[in-house]
C-alpha positions in Angstrom: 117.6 79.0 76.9 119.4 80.4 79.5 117.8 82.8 82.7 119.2 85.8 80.7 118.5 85.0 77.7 114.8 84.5 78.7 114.6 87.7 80.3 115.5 89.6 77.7 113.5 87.7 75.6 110.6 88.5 77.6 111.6 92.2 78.1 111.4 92.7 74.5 108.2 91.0 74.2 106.7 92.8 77.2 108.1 96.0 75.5 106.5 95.2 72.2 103.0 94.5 73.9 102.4 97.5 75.7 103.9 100.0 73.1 102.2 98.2 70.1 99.2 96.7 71.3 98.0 98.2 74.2 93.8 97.8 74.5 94.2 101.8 74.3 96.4 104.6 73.8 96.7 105.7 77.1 97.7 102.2 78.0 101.4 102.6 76.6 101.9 104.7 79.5 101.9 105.8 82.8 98.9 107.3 83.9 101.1 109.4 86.9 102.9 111.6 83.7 101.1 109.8 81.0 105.0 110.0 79.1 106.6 107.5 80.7 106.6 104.0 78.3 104.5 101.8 80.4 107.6 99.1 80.1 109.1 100.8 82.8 106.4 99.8 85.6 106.9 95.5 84.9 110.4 96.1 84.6 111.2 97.8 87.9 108.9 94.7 89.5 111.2 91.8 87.7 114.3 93.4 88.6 113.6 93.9 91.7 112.3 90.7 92.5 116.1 89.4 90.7 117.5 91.3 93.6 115.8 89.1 96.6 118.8 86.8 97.3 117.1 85.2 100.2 114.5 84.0 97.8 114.8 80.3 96.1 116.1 81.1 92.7 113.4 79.2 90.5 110.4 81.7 92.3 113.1 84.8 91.7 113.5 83.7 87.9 109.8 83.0 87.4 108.4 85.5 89.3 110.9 88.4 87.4 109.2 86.7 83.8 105.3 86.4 85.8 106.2 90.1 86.6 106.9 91.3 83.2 104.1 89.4 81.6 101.3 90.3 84.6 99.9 93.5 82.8 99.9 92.2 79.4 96.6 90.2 79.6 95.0 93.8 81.2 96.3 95.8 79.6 97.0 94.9 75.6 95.6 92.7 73.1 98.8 90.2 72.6 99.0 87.0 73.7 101.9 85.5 75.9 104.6 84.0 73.6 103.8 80.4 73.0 107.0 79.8 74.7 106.4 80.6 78.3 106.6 78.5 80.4 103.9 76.7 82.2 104.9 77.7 85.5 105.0 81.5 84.9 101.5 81.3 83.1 99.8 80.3 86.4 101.7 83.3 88.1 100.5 86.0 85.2 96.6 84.1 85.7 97.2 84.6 89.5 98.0 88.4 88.9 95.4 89.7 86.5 91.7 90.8 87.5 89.1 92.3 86.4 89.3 95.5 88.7 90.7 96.7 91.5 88.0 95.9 93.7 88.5 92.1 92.6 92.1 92.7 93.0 91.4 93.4 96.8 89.1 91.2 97.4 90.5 88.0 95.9 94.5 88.2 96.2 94.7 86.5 99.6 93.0 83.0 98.5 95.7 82.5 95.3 98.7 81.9 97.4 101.2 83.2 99.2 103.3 83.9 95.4 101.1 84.7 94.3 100.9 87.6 97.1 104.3 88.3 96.9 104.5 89.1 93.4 101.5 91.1 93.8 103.6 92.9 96.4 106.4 93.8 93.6 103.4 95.3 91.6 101.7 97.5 94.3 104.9 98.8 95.8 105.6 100.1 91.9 102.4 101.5 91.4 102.5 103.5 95.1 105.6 105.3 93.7 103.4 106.9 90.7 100.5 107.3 92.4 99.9 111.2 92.5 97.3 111.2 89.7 94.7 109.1 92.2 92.3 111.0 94.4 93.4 111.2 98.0 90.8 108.6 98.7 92.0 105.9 96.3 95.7 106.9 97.3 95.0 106.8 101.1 93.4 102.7 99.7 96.0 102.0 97.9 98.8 102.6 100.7 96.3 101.1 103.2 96.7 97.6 100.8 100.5 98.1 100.3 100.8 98.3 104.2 98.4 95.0 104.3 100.4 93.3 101.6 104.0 94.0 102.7 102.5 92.7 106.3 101.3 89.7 105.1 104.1 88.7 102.9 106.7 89.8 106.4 105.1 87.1 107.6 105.9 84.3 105.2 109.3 85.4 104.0 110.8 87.2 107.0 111.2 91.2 107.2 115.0 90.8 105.0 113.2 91.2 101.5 114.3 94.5 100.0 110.6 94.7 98.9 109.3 95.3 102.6 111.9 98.1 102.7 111.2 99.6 99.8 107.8 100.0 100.2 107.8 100.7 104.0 109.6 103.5 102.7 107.4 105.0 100.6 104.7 104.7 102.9 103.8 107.9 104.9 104.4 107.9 108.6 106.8 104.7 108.6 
């Protein structure tokens, strides 16, 4: 199967997950409108990640299918297709938690893709964060600014990630 082939593939299945099987109705969503198909969210983070040239292809093509996988164990009940491959099951394992606080506390010892994909996720999730309370919103730029420095360090400052989410970042 070819890179596009398995992208859409996995688009489809991502799509079917969260608007079929999602552990609960408000999971097919986004909790920021809570009308927005929750598709939209792992999407944005694969594509974008497709758009990282200075990357090495192989992390950009397994970390755009990790990416549209990652919220499925969370957040539904379905299974990853039998036929993913190995590679991009250890980078959905190395994205999903148990909570936030886990999240926080234990992204930094899974690796430095791990990190960086988790980078794709948080910048998505700052752009639709106006539901939070102003204390988890002022936590969740505070790990955004952490990540995006951390990940600066080990890829260089070129990644349109790092902009992106610099950007949405108050006072930057």
């Amino acid at each position: 199967m070819n890179h596009a082939n398995e992208m859409v593939t996995a688009f489809l299945f991502a799509w079917e997950a969260h608007t079929k099987h999602p552990r609960t109705p408000e999971k097919a969503v986004r909790k920021w409108d809570g009308k927005t198909p929750f598709i939209v969210h792992p999407a944005w983070c694969a594509l974008t990640i497709l758009h990282e040239t200075t990357l090495p292809e192989e992390l950009r093509w397994n970390g755009a299918l990790a990416l549209l996988y990652h919220d499925v164990p969370e957040d539904t009940t379905a299974e990853l297709p039998p036929t993913t491959l190995p590679r991009v099951r250890e980078l959905v394992a190395g994205l999903t938690f148990t909570n936030t606080e886990e999240k926080h506390d234990e992204i930094w010892k899974r690796g430095k893709e791990i990190v960086l994909l988790e980078a794709y996720d948080a910048v998505a999730n700052l752009m639709d964060i106006k539901g939070l309370s102003e204390e988890k919103q002022d936590k969740h730029i505070d790990f955004v600014a952490v990540l995006l420095d951390y990940i600066t360090r080990d890829w260089g400052n070129k990644l349109n990630i790092i902009q992106i989410g610099n950007g949405l970042i108050p006072g930057l």
